[in-house]
N, C-alpha and C positions, 0 to 999 in steps of 0.2 A: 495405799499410795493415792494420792488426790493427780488432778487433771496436771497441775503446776508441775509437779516433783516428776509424773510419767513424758511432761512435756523436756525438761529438762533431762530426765536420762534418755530419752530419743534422741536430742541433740546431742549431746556427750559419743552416744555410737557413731553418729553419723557424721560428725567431725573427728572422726580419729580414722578414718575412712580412707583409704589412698581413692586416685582419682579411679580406679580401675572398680573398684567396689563399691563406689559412689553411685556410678551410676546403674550397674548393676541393681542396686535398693533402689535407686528412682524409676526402673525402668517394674520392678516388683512391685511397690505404690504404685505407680501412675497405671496397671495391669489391676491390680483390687482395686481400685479407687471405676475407674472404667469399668471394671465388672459390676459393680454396686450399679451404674448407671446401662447395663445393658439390662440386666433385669426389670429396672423402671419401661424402658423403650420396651421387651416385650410385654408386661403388663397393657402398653397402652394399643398393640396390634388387632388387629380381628383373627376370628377365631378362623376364619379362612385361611390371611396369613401365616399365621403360626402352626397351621398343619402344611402348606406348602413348604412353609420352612425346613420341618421336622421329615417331609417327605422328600426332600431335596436331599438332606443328612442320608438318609436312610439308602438312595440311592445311589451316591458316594459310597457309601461303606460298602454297599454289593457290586461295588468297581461297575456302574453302569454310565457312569458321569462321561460328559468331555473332559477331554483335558487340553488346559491351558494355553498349551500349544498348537492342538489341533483348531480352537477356538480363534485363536491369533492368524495361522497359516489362510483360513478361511477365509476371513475380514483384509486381511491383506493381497488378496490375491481378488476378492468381490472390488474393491476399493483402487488397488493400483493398475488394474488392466486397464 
């Protein structure tokens, strides 16, 4: 199947689509299409960053993080008194 004929049966799916599964597939593209380009962004980090990154994940995962709330509660209360 050449570029032309794969481009035309993408369209073919994607117009027979209701509106509910429409976007569904654009919200999937525009998610791999973004991935493609978060991988460029960390190629271009320092090696520093990208272990505080990976240390940050890691942290998270062993439930040692803030949470979002408590982060909010904080700032709002530093902020509005």
């Amino acid at each position: 199947m050449n570029i032309a004929e794969l481009k035309l049966k993408l369209f073919r799916h994607i117009d027979s689509l209701d509106k509910d599964d429409l976007e569904e597939a654009y919200g999937v593209l525009l998610n791999y299409l973004n991935s493609k380009n978060d991988l460029d962004e960390w190629s271009n980090l320092t090696v520093e960053q990208q272990k505080g990154i990976v240390d940050s994940i890691n942290q998270l995962e062993k439930n040692q993080g803030i949470s979002h709330n408590d982060v909010m509660q904080k700032y709002k209360n530093k902020y509005n008194a």
